[in-house]
BAMIMAR-984186 format. One record per residue: residue number from 1; residue in one letter; x, y, z of N, C-alpha, C in turn. Coordinates in Angstrom, 2 decimals, padded with zeros to 5 digits. Each point is the difference from the previous one (the first is absolute). Last residue first. Layout:
REM BAMIMAR-984186
<node i="NUM" aa="a" n_X="X" n_Y="Y" n_Z="Z" ca_X="X" ca_Y="Y" ca_Z="Z" c_X="X" c_Y="Y" c_Z="Z"/>
...
//
This chain:
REM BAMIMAR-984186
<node i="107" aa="x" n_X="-170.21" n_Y="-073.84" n_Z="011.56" ca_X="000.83" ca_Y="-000.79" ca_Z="-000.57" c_X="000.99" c_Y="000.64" c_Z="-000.86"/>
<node i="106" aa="x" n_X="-003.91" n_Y="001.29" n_Z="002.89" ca_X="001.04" ca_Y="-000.61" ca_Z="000.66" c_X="000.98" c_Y="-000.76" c_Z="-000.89"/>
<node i="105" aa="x" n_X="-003.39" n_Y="002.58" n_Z="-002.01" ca_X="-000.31" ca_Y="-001.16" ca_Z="000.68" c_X="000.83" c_Y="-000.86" c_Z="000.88"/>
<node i="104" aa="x" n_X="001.98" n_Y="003.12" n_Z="-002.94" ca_X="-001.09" ca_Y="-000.13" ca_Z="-000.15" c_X="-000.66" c_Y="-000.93" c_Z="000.55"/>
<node i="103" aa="x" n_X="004.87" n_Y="003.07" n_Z="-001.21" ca_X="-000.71" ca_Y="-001.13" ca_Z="000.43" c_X="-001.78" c_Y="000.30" c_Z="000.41"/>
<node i="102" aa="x" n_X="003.00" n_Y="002.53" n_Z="-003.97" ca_X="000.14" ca_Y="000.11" ca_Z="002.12" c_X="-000.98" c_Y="-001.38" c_Z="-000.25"/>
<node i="101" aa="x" n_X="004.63" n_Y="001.16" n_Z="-002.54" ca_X="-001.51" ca_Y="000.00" ca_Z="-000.01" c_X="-000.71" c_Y="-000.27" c_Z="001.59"/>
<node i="100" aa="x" n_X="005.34" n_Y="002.40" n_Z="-002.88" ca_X="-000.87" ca_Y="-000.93" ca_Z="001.02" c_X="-001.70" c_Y="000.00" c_Z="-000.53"/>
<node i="99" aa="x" n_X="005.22" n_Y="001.82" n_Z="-001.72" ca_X="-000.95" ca_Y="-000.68" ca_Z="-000.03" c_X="-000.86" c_Y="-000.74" c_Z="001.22"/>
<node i="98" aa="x" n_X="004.48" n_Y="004.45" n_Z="-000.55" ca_X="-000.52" ca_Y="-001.72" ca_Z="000.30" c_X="-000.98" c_Y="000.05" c_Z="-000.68"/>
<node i="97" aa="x" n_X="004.64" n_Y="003.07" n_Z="-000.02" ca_X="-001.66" ca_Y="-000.24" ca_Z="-000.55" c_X="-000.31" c_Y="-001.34" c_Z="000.43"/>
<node i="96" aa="x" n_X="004.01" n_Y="003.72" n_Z="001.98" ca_X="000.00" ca_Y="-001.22" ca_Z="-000.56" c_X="-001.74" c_Y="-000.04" c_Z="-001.07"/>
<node i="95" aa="x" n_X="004.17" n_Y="002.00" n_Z="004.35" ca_X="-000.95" ca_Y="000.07" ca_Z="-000.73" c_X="-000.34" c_Y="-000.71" c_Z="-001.25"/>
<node i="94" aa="x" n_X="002.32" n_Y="001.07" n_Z="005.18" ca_X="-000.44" ca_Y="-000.95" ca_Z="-000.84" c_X="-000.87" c_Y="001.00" c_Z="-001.02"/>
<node i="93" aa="x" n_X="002.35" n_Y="002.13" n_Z="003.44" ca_X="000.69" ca_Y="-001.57" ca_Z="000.58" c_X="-000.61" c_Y="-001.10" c_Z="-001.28"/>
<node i="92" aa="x" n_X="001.19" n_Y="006.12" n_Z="000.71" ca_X="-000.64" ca_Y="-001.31" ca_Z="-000.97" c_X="000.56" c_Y="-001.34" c_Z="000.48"/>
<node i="91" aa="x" n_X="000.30" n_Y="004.81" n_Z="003.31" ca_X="000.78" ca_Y="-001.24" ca_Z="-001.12" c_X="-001.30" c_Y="-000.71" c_Z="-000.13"/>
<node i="90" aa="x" n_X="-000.21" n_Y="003.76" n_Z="003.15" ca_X="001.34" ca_Y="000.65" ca_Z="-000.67" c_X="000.30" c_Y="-001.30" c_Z="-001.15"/>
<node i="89" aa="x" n_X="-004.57" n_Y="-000.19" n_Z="002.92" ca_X="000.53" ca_Y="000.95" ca_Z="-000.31" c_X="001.51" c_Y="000.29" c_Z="-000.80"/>
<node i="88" aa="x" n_X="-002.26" n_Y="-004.42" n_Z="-001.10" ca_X="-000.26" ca_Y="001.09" ca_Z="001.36" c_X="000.53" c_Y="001.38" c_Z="-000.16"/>
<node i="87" aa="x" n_X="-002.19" n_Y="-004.41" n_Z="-003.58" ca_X="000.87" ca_Y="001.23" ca_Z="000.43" c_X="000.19" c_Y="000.35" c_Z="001.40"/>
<node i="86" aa="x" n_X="-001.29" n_Y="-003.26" n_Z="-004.65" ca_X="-000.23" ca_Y="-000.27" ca_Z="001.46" c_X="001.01" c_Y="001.21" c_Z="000.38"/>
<node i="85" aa="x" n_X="-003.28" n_Y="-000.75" n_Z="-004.47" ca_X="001.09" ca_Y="000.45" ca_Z="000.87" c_X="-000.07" c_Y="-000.39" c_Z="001.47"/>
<node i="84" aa="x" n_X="-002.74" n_Y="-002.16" n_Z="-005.21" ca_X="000.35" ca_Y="000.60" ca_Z="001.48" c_X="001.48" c_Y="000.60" c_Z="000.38"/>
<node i="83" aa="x" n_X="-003.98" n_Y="-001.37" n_Z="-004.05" ca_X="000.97" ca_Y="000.04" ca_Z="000.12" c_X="-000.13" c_Y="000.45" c_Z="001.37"/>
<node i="82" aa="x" n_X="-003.42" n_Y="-003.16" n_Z="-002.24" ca_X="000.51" ca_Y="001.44" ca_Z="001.04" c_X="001.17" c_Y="-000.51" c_Z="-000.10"/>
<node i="81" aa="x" n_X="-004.90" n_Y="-003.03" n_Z="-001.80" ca_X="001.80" ca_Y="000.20" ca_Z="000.04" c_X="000.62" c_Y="001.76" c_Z="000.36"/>
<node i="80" aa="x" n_X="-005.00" n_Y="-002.20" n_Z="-000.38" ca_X="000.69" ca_Y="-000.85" ca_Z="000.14" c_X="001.55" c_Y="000.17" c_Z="000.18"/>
<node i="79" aa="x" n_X="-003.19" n_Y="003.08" n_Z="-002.96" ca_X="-000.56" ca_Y="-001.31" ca_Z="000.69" c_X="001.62" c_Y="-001.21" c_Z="000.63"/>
<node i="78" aa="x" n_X="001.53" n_Y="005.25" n_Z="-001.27" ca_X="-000.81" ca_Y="-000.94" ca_Z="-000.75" c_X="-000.27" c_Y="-001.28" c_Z="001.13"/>
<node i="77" aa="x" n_X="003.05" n_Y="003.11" n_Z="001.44" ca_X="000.32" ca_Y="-000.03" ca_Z="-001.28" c_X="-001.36" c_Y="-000.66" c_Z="-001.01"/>
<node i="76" aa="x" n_X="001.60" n_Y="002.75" n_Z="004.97" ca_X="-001.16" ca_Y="-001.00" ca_Z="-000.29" c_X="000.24" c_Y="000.30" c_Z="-001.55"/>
<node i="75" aa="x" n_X="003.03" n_Y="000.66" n_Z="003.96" ca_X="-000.12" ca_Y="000.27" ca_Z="-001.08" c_X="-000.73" c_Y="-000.37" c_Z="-000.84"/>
<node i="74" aa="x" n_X="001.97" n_Y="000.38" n_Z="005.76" ca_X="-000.81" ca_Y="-000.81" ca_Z="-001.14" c_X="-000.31" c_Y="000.50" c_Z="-001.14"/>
<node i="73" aa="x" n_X="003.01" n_Y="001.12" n_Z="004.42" ca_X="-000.30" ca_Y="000.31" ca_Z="-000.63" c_X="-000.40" c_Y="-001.23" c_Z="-001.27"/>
<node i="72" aa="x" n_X="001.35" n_Y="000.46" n_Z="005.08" ca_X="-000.04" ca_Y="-001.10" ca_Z="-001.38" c_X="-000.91" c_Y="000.97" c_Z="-000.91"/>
<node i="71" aa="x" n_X="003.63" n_Y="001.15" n_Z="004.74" ca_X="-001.64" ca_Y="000.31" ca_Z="-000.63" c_X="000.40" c_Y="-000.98" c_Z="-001.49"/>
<node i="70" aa="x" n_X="002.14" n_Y="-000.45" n_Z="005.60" ca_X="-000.07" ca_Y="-000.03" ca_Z="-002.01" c_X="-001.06" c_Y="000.44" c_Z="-000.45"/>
<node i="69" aa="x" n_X="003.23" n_Y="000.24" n_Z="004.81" ca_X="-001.56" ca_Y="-000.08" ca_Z="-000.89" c_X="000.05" c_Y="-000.09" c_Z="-001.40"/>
<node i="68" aa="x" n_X="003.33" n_Y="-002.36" n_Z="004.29" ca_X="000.21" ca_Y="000.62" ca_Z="-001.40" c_X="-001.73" c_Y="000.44" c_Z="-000.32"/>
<node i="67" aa="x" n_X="002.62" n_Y="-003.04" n_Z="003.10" ca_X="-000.91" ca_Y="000.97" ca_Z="000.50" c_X="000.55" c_Y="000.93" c_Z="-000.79"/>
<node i="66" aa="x" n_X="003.09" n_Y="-003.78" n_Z="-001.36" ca_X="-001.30" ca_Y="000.06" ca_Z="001.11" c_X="-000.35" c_Y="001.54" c_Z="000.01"/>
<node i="65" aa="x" n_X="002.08" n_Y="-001.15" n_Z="-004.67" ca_X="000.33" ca_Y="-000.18" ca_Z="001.36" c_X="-000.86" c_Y="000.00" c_Z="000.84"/>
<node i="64" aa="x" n_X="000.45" n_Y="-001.14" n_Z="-005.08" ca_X="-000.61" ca_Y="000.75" ca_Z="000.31" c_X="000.14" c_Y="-000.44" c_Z="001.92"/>
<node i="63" aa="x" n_X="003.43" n_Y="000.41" n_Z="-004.79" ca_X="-000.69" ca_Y="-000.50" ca_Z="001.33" c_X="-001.48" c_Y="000.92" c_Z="000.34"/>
<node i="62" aa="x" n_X="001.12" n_Y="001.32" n_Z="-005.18" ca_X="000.63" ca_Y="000.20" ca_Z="001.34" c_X="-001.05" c_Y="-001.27" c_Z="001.26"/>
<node i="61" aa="x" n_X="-000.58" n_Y="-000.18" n_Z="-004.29" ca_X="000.83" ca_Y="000.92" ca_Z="-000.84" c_X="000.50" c_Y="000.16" c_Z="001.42"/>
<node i="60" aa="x" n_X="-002.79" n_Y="-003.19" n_Z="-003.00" ca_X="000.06" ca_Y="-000.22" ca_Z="001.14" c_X="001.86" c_Y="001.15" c_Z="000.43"/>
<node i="59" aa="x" n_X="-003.96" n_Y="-000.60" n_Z="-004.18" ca_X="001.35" ca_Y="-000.16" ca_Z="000.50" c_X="-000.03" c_Y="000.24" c_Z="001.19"/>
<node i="58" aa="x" n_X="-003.50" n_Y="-001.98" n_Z="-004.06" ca_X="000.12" ca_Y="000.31" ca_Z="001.58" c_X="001.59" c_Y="000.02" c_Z="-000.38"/>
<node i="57" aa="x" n_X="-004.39" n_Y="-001.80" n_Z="-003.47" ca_X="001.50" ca_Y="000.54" ca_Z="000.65" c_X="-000.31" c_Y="000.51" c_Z="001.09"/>
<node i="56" aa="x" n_X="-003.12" n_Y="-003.04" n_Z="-001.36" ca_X="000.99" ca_Y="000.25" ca_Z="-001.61" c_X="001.21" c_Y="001.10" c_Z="000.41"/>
<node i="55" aa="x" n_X="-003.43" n_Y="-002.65" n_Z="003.49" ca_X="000.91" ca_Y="000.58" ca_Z="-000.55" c_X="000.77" c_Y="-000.13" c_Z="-001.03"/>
<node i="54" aa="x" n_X="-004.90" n_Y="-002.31" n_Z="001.56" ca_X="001.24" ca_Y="000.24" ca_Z="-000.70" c_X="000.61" c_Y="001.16" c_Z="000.54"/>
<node i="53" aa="x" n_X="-003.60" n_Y="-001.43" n_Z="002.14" ca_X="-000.29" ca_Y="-001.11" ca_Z="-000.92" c_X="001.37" c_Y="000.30" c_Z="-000.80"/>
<node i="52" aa="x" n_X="-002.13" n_Y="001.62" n_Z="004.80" ca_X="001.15" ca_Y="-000.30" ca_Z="-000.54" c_X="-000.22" c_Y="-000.43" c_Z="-001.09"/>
<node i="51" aa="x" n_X="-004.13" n_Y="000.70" n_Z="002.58" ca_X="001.13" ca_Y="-001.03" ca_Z="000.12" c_X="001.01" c_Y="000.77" c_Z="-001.06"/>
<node i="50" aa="x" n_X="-004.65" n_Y="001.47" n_Z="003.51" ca_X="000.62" ca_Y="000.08" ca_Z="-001.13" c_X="001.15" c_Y="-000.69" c_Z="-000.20"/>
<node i="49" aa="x" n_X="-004.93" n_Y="001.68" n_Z="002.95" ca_X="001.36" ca_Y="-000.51" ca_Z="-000.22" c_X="000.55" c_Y="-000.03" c_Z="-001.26"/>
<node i="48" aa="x" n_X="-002.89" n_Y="003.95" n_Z="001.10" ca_X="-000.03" ca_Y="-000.86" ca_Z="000.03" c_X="001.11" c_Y="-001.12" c_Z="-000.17"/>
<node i="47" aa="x" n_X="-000.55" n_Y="004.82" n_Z="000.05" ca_X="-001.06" ca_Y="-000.41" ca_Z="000.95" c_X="000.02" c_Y="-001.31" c_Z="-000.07"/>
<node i="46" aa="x" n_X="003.00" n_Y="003.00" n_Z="-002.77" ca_X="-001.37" ca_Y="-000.75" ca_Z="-000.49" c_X="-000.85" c_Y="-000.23" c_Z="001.05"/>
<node i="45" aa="x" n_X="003.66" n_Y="001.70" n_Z="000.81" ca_X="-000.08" ca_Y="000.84" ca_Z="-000.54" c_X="-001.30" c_Y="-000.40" c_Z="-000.83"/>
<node i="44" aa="x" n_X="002.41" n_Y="-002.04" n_Z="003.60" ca_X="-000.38" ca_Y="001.03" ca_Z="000.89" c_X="-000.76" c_Y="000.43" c_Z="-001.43"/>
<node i="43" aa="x" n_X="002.42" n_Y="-003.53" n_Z="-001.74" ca_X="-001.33" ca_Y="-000.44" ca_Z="000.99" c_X="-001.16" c_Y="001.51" c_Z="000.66"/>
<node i="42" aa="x" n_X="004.65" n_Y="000.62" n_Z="-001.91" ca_X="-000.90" ca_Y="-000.59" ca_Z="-000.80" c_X="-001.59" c_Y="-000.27" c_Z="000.64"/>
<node i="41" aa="x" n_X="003.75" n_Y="000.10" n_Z="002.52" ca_X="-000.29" ca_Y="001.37" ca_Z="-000.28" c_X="-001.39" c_Y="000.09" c_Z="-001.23"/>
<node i="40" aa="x" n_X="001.96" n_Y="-003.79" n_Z="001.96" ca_X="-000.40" ca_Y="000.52" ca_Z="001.07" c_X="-000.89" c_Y="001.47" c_Z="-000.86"/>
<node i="39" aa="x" n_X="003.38" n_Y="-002.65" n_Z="-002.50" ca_X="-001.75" ca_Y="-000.61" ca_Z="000.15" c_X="-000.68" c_Y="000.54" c_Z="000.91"/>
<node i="38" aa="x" n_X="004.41" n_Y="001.38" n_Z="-000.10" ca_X="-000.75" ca_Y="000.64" ca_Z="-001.33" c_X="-001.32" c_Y="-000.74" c_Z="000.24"/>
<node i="37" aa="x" n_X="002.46" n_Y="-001.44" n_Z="003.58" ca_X="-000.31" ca_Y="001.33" ca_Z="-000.12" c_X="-000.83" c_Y="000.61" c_Z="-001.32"/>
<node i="36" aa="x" n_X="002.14" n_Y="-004.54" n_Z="-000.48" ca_X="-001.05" ca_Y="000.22" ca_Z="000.80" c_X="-000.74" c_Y="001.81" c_Z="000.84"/>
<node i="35" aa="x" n_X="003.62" n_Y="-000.50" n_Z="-002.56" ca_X="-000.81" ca_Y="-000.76" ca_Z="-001.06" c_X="-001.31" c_Y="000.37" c_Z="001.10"/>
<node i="34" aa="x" n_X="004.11" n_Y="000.79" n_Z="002.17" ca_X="-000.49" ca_Y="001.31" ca_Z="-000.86" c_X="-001.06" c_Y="-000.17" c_Z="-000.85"/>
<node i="33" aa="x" n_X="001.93" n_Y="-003.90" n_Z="002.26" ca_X="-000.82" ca_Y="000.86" ca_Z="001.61" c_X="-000.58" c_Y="001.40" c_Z="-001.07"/>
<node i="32" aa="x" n_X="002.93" n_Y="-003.23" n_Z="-002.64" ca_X="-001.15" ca_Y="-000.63" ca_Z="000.30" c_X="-000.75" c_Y="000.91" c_Z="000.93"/>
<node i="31" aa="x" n_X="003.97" n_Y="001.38" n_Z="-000.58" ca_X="-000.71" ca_Y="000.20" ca_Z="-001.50" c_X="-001.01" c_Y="-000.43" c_Z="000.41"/>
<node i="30" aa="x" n_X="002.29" n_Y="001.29" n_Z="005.00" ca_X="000.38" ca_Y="-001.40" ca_Z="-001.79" c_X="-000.54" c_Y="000.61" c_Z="-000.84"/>
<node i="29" aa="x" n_X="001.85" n_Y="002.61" n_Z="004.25" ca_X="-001.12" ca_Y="-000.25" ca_Z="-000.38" c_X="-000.30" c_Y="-000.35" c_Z="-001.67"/>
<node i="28" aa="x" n_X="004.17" n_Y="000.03" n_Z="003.60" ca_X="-000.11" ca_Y="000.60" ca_Z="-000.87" c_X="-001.71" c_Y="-000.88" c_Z="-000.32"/>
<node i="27" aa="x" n_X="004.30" n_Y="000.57" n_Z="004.11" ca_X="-001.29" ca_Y="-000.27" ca_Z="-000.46" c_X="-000.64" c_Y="000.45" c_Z="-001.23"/>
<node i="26" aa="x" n_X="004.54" n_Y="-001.01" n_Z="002.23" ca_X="-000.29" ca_Y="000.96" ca_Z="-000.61" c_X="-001.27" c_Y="-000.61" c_Z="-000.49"/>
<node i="25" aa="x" n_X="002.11" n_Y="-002.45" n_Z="002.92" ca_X="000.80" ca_Y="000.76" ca_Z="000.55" c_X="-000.49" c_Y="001.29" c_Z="-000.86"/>
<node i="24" aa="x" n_X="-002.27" n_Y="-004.30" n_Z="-000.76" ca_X="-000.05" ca_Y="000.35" ca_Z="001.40" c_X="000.88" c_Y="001.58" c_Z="000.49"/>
<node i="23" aa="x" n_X="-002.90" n_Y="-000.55" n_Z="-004.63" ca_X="001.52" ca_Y="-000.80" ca_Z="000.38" c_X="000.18" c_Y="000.57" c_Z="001.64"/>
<node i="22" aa="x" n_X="-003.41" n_Y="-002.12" n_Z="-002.09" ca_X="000.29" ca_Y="001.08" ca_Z="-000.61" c_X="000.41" c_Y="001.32" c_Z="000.20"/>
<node i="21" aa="x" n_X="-002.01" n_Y="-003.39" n_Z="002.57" ca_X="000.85" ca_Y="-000.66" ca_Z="-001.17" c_X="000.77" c_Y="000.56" c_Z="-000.62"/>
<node i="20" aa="x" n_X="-003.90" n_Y="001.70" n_Z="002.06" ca_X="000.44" ca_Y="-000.46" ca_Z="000.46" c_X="000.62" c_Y="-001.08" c_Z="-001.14"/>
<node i="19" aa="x" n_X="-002.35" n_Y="003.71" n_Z="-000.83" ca_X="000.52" ca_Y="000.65" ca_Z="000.57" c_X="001.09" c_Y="-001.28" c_Z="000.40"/>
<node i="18" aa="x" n_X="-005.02" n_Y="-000.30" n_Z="-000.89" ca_X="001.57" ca_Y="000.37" ca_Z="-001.51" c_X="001.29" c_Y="-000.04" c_Z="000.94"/>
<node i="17" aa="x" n_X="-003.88" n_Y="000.77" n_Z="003.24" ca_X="000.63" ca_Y="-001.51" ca_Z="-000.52" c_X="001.18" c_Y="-000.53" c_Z="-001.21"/>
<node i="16" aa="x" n_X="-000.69" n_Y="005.15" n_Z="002.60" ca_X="-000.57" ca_Y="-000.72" ca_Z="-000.59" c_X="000.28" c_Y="-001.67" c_Z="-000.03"/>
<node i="15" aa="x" n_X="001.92" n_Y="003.76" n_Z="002.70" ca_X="-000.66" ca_Y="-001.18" ca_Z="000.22" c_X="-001.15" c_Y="-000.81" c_Z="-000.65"/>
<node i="14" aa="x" n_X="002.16" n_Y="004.13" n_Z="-000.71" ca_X="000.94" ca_Y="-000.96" ca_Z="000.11" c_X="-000.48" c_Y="-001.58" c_Z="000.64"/>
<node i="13" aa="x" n_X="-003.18" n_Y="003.55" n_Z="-003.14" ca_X="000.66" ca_Y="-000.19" ca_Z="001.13" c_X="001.26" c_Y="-000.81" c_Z="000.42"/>
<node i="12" aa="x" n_X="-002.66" n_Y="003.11" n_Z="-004.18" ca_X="000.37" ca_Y="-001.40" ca_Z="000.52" c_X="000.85" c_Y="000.17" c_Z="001.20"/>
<node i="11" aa="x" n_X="-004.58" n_Y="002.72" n_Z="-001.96" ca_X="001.68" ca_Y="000.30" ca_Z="000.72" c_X="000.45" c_Y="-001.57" c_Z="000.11"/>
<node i="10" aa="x" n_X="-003.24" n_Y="002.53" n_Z="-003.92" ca_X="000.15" ca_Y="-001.42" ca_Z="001.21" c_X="001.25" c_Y="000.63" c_Z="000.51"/>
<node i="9" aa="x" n_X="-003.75" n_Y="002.47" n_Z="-003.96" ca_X="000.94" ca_Y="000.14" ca_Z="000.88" c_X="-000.08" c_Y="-001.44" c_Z="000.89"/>
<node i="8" aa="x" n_X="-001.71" n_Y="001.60" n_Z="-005.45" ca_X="000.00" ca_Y="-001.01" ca_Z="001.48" c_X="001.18" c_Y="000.54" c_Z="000.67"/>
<node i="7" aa="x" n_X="-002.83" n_Y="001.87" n_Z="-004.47" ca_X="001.17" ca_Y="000.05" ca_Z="001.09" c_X="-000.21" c_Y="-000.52" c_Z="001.26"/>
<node i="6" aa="x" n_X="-001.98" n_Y="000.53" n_Z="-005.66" ca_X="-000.09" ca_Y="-000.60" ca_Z="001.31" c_X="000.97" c_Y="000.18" c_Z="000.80"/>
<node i="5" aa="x" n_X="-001.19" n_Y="001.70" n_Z="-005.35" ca_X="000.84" ca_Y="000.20" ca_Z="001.51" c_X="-001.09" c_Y="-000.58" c_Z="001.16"/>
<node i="4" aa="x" n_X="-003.08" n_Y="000.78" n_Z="-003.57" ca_X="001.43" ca_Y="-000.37" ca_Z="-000.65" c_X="001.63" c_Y="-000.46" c_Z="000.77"/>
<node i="3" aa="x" n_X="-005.28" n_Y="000.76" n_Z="001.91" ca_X="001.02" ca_Y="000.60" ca_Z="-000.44" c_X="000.97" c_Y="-000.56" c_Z="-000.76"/>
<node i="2" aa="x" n_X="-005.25" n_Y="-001.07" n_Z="000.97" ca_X="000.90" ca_Y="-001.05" ca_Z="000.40" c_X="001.23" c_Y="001.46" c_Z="-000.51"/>
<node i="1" aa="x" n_X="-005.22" n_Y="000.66" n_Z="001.62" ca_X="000.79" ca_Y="-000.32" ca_Z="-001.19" c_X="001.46" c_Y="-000.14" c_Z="000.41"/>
//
């Protein structure tokens, strides 16, 4: 049976791919690389794939720098939608509610 609380751990690396562009002299890990993480985490929590289908909110509250761990805390609100935290130890880098569905048939 499924918990109410999900918790994903990732270490982002400096040598992630995000990473590049963004910004050569102060590297900062995009909105887009944290989206995709939440789908990561998501995924880990169903067993199965899954897409993005809305954010109705999100703040984006601190950089997120190289070789950093994060834990993602997940908030299972009802079919389909979670509130989330993105955390490490001493700071809040995101939090927010999405929407997603999971894919099906490769599609």
């Amino acid at each position: 049976m499924k918990t109410d609380v999900f918790v994903y751990h990732v270490d982002v690396r400096k040598n992630h791919a995000y990473f590049k562009g963004h910004f050569p002299t102060f590297p900062v890990f995009p909105a887009i690389g944290q989206l995709a993480l939440l789908q990561h985490a998501i995924e880990a929590y169903h067993e199965k794939e899954c897409e993005i289908i809305a954010l109705p909110m999100a703040k984006f509250l601190q950089p997120i720098v190289p070789d950093i761990h994060l834990v993602i805390e997940l908030h299972i609100e009802g079919h389909g939608c979670m509130s989330f935290i993105m955390t490490s130890e001493q700071q809040t880098f995101a939090k927010g509610k999405l929407c997603y569905r999971m894919k099906y048939n490769g599609s």
